[in-house]
C-alpha positions in Angstrom: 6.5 -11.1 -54.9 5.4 -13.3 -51.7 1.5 -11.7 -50.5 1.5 -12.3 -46.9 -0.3 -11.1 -43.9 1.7 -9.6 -40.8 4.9 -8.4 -42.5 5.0 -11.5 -44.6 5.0 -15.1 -44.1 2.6 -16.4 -46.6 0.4 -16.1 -49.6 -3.0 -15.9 -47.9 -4.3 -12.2 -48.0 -2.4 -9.2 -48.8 -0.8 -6.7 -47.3 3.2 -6.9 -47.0 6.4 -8.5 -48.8 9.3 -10.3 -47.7 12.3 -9.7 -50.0 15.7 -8.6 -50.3 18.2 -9.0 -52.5 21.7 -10.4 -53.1 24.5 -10.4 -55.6 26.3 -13.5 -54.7 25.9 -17.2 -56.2 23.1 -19.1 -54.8 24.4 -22.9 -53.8 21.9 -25.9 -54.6 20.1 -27.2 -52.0 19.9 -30.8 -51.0 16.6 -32.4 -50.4 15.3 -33.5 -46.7 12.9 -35.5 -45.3 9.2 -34.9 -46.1 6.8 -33.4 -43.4 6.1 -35.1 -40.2 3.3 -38.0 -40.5 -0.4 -37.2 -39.8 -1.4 -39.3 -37.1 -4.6 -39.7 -38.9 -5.9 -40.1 -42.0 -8.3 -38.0 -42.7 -11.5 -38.9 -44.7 -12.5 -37.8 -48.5 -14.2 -34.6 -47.8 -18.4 -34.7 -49.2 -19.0 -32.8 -52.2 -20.8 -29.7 -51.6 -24.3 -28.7 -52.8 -24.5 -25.7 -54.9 -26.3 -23.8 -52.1 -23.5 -25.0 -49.9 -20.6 -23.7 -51.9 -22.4 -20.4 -52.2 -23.2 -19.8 -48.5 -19.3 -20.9 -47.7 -18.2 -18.3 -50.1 -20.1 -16.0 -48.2 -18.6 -17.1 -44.9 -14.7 -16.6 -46.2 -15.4 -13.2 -47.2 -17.0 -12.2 -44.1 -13.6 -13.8 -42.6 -11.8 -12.2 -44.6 -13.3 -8.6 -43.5 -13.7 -9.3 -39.1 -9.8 -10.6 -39.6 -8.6 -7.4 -42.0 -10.8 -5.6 -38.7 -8.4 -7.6 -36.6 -12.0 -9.6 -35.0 -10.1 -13.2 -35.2 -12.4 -14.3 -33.3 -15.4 -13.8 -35.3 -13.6 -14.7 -38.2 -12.3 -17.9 -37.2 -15.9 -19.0 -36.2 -16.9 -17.5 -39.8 -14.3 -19.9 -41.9 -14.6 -22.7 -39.8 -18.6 -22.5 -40.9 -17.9 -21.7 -44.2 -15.0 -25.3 -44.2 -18.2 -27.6 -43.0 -20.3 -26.5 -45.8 -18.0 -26.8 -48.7 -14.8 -29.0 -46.7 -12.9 -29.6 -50.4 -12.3 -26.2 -50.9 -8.8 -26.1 -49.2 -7.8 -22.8 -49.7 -10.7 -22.2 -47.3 -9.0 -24.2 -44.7 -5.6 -22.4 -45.2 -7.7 -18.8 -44.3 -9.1 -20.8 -41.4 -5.6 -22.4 -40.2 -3.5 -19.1 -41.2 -6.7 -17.0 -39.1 -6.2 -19.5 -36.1 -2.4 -19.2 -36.2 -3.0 -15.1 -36.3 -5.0 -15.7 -33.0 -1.8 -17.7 -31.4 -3.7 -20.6 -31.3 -1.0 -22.6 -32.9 -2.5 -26.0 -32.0 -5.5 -25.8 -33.9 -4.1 -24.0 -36.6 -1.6 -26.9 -37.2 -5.0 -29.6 -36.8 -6.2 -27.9 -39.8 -3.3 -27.4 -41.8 -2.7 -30.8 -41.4 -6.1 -32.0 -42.5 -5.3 -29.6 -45.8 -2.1 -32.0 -46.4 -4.0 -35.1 -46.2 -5.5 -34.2 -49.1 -3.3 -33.2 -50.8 0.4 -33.3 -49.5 1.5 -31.3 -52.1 0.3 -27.9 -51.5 2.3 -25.3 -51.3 0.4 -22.7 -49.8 -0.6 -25.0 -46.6 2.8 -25.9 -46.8 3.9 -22.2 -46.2 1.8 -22.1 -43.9 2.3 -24.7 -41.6 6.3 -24.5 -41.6 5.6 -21.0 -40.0 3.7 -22.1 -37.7 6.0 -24.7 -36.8 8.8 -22.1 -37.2 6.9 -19.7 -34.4 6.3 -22.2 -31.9 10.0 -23.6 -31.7 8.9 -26.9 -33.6 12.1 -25.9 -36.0 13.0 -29.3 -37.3 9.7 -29.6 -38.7 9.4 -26.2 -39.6 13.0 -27.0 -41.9 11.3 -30.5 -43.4 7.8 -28.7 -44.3 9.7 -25.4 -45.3 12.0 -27.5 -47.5 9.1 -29.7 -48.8 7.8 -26.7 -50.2 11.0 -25.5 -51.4 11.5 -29.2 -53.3 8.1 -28.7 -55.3 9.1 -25.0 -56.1 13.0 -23.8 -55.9 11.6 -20.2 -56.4 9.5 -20.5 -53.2 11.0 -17.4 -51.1 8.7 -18.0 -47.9 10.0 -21.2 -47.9 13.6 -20.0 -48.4 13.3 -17.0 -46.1 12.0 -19.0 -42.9 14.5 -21.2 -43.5 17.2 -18.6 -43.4 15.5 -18.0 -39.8 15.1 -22.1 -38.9 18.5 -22.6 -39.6 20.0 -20.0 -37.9 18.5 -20.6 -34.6 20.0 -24.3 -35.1 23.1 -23.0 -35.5 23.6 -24.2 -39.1 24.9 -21.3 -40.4 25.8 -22.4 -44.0 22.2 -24.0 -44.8 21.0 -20.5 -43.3 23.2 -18.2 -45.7 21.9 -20.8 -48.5 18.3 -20.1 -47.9 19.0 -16.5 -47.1 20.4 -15.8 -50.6 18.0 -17.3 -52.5 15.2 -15.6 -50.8 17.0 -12.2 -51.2 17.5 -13.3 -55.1 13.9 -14.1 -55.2 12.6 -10.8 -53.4 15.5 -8.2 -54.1 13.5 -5.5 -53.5 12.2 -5.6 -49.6 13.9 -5.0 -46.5 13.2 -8.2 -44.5 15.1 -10.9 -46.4 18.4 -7.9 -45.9 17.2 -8.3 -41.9 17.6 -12.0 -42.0 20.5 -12.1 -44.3 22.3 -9.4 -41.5 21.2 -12.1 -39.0 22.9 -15.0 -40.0 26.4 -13.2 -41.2 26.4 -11.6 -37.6 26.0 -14.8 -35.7 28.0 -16.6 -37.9 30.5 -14.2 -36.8 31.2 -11.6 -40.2 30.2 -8.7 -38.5 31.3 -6.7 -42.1 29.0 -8.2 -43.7 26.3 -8.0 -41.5 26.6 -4.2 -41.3 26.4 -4.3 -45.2 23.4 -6.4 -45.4 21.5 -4.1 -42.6 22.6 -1.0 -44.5 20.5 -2.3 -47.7 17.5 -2.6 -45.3 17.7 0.9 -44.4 18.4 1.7 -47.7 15.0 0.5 -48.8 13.0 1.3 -45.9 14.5 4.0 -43.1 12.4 2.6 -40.4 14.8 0.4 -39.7 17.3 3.2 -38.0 14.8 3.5 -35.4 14.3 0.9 -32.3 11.2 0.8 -31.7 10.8 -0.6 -35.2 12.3 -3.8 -35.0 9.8 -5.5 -32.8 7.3 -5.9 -35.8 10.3 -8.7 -36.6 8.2 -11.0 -34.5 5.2 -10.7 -37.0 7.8 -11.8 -39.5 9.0 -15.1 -37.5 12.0 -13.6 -35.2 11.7 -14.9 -32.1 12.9 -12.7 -29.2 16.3 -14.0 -29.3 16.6 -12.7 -32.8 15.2 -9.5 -32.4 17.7 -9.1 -29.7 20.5 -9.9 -32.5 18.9 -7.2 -34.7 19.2 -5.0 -32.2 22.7 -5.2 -32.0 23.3 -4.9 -35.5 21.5 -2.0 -35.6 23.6 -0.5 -33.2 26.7 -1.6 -35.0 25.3 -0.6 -38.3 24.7 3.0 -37.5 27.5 3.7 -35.2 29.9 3.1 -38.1 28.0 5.3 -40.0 
């Protein structure tokens, strides 16, 4: 099940899910291109005192608690202090990135996401995280290389695969979107949001049928999504406005049929 903050784009925190599920065979898909190149390298982080890993520890939690209190400020300030004292502890530098990209400060956040993958290119989590960042500021061809970097290191990665299902449809590639799309709703079968996306790409790729029936199965598993009002947490969940406009209309369509 992905563990994600803000209806579920990543593994950092807890909170949310993004899942559906789907009965139809999942295609392979191809490798691409790795993520974009750092434009610096970034030195071997120092090895932390004892006293410094401890007081860092302390920092992240504090972070943790002003951001669950929704104080990003505070919080970033707390895990960036809590970085300098113990800087090879990278999951400490995904809670500052992720925090920074909570606060729409997507510029930083991808600085320090970046420094994570210097280190160490393969990891997944930063990786998660930095294709959704790159996903909610319109960067979507490297949102679709980091997203699918992460997908090459683990096929089962259904944050990867559900972002991009939303990547590719906003490029118009319809059949890499349904492919990503399924495997996500595979992967999560049991939450509402991969059923959203999935009803997104059949509806702009024109099968209107099938949209309705993917919507339905969101309803099914959580009736908030008969009401309007509802679908503008989609933007927490990496629909852009254009896309939560779509949604709209296959609400619409979905429950005047009814």
């Amino acid at each position: 099940m992905i563990k994600q903050i803000c209806f579920g784009l990543i593994l950092i925190g807890a909170g949310f899910t993004i899942g559906s599920c789907g009965n139809t065979p999942i295609a392979t898909v191809s490798p691409s291109p790795t993520i974009p190149a750092i434009a610096q390298s970034t030195p071997a982080p120092v090895i932390a005192s004892s006293a410094d890993r401890k007081a860092a520890q302390t920092y992240r939690q504090s972070g943790l608690k002003l951001r669950q209190q929704g104080n990003y400020t505070e919080a970033i300030a707390s895990f960036e202090k809590g970085a300098k004292l113990d800087p090879s502890n990278l999951s400490g530098r995904i809670l500052w990135g992720w925090t920074l990209h909570l606060a729409e400060k997507e510029t930083e956040a991808t600085e320090v996401l970046q420094q994570v993958l210097a280190q160490d290119a393969n990891n997944i989590p930063a990786l998660n995280a930095l294709g959704i960042v790159y996903l909610v500021s319109g960067n979507l061809n490297d949102a679709v290389k980091t997203h699918q970097q992460a997908v090459n290191l683990n096929p089962k990665n259904e944050i990867a695969h559900y972002n991009l299902a939303l990547a590719y449809q906003r490029l118009k590639d319809y059949d890499s979107a349904l492919i990503h799309a399924q495997q996500a709703t595979q992967l999560e079968p049991n939450n509402p949001h991969t059923w959203v996306a999935i009803a997104l790409v059949y509806w702009d790729k024109g099968d209107k049928s099938q949209a309705k029936a993917m919507y339905q199965r969101a309803i099914n598993l959580d009736p908030r999504y008969r009401q309007s009002s509802f679908l503008s947490h989609l933007k927490l969940a990496g629909f852009s406005a254009d896309q939560i406009q779509l949604m709209a209309e296959i609400q619409k369509y979905t429950l005047t049929l009814q």
